[in-house]
C-alpha positions as CSV (number, residue, x, y, z in Angstrom):
1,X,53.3,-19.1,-29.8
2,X,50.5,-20.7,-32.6
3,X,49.2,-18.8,-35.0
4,X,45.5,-18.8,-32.7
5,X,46.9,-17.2,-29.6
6,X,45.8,-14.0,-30.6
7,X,42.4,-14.5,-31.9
8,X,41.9,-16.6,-28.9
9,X,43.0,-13.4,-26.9
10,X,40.2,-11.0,-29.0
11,X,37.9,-14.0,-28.1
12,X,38.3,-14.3,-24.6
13,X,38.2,-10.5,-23.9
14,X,34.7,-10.2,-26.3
15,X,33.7,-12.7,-24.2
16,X,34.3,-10.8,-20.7
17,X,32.7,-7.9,-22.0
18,X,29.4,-9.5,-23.3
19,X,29.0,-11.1,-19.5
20,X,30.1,-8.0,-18.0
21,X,27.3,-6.3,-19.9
22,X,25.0,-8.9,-18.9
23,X,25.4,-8.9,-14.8
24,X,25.0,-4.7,-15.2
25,X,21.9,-4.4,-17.0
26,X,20.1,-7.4,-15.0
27,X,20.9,-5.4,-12.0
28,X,19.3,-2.2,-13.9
29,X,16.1,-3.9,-14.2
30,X,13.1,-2.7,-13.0
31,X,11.3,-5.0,-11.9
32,X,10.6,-3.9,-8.5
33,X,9.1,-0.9,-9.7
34,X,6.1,-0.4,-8.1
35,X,2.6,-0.6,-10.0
36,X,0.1,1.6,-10.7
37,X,-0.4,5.1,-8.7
38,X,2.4,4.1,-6.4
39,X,4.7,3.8,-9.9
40,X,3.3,8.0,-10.4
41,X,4.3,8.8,-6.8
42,X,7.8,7.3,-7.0
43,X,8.3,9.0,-10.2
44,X,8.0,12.2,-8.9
45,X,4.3,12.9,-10.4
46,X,0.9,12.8,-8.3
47,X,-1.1,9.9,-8.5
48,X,-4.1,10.7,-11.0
49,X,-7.1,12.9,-9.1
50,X,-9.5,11.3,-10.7
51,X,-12.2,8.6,-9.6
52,X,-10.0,5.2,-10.6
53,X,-7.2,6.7,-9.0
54,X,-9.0,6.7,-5.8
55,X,-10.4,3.3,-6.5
56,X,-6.8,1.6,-7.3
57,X,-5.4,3.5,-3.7
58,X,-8.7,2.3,-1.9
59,X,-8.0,-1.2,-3.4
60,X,-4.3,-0.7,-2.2
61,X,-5.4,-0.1,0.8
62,X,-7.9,-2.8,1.3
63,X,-5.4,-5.1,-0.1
64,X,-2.5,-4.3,2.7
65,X,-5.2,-4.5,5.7
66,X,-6.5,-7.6,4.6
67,X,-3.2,-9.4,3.9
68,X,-2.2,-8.1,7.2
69,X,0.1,-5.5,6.4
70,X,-1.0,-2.8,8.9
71,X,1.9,-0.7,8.7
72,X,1.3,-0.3,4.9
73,X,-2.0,0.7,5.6
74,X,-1.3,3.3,7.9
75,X,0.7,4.9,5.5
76,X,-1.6,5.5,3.0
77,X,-4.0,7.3,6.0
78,X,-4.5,11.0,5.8
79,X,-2.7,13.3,8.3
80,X,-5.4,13.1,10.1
81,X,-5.8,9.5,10.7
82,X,-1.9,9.5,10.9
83,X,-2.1,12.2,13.9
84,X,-5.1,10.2,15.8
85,X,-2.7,6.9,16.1
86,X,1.0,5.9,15.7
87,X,1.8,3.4,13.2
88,X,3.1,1.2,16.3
89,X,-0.5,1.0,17.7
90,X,-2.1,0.5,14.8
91,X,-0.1,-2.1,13.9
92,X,-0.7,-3.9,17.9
93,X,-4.1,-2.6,17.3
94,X,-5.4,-4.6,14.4
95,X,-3.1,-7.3,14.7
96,X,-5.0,-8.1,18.1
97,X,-8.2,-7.4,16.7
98,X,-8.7,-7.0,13.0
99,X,-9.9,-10.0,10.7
100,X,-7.3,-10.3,8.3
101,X,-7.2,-12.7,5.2
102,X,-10.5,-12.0,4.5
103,X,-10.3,-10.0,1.0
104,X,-12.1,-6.6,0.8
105,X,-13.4,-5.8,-2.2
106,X,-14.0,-2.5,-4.0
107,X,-17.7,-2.5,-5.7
108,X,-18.4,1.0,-6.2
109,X,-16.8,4.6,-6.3
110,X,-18.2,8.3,-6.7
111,X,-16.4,11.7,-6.6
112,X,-17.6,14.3,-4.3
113,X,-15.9,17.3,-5.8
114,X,-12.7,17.6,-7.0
115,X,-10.5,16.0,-3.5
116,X,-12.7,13.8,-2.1
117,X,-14.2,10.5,-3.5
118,X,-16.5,8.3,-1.5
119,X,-15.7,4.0,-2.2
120,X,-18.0,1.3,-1.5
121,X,-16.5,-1.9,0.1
122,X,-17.9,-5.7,0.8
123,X,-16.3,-8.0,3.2
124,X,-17.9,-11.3,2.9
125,X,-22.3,-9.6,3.1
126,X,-20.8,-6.6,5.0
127,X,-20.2,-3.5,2.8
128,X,-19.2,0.3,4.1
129,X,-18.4,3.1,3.2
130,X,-15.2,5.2,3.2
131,X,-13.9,8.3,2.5
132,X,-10.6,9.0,0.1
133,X,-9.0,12.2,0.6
134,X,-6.7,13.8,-2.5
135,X,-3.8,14.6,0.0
136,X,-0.3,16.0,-0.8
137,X,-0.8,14.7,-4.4
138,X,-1.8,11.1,-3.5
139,X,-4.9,9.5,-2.6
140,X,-5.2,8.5,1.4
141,X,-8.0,7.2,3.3
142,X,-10.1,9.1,5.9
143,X,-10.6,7.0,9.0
144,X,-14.3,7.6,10.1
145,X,-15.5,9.5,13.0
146,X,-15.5,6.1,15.0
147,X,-12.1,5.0,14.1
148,X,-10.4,8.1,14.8
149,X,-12.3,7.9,18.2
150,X,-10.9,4.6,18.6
151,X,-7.1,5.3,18.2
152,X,-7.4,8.5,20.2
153,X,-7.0,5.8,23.1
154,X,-3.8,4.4,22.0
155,X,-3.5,0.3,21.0
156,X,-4.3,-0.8,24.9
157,X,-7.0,0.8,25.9
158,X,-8.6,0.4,21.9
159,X,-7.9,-3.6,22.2
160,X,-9.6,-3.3,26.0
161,X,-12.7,-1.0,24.5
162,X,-12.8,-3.8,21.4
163,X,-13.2,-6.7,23.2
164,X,-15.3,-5.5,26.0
165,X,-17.8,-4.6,22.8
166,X,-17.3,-7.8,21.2
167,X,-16.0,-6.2,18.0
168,X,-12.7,-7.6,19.0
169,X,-12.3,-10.5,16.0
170,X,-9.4,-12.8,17.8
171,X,-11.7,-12.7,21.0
C-alpha cells in the first residue's frame, strides 16, 4: 500500500458525493413550474382578481384554442360552460370545426364589478367579446348564450348544425 492510497480514497468518495449532489438538485428543479396565474393556483393561492389577471387567463385561454389544445381550454370554462358540454365533445367539436393556428389576440379588458371582467379579442379583422368569470378563486371563461346553445346538442349534432350554417371552418 503507497503512501496515496488513502487520499486517493477521501478523493474518490468527495468525488461521489459532489455528483450525487448534482443528479438530486437537477431533478429538484423547477422548471416545469407553471407561469403566471396558473403558478398562484398551483401554489395553493387564487389567481389575482384583478383586471390583468383576467387578461393573462383570457390570453391562456385564447392561446390553448388557437394552438389546438381544446381540452385545455375546456378547463379553464366556468361550471357552466363545463355542465353545457363534456370535455370529449368539445374536444370532437372544435377539432371538426374550429380554426385553429390562427392566434387570438387580447386588445382590450374592463372590470364589471368585482367577479366579472369583460375582454376584447381580434382574430385576423374579427374581434368579440367575452365574458371572464372570478370562479372558485381562478379566472374562467363564460361561453356566450350561443355557445352554450351549441354544446347543449352534444359534438354530433353541434358539427351537423355547424356545417349546415356554414360556420363549420374545415367544411
Amino acid at each position: 500500500m503507497d503512501i496515496n492510497t488513502p487520499y486517493r480514497r477521501i478523493a474518490v468518495l468527495a468525488l461521489a458525493a459532489v455528483s450525487t449532489l448534482g443528479v438530486t438538485s437537477a431533478c429538484s428543479s423547477d422548471d416545469d413550474a407553471p407561469a403566471g396565474n396558473a403558478a398562484a393556483a398551483a401554489a395553493g393561492g387564487p389567481e389575482p382578481k384583478t383586471i390583468d389577471g383576467a387578461k393573462n387567463a383570457a390570453q391562456t385561454v385564447f392561446d390553448r384554442f388557437s394552438g389546438g389544445d381544446f381540452a385545455g381550454a375546456w378547463e379553464m370554462y366556468t361550471s357552466a360552460g363545463k355542465q353545457a358540454i363534456s370535455k370529449d365533445d368539445y374536444v370532437k367539436l372544435n377539432q371538426a370545426c374550429s380554426r385553429k393556428g390562427l392566434a387570438i389576440q387580447l386588445t382590450s379588458a374592463r372590470m364589471e364589478g368585482t367577479d366579472k371582467a369583460i375582454v376584447i379579442a381580434k382574430q385576423l379583422v374579427a374581434a368579440q367579446s367575452y365574458t371572464m368569470m372570478y370562479e372558485k378563486d381562478a379566472w374562467k371563461l363564460e361561453p356566450a348564450a350561443e355557445g352554450l346553445a351549441l354544446y347543449k346538442m352534444g359534438a354530433v349534432k353541434a358539427i351537423t348544425a355547424q356545417k349546415k350554417a356554414g360556420t363549420c371552418a374545415n367544411n
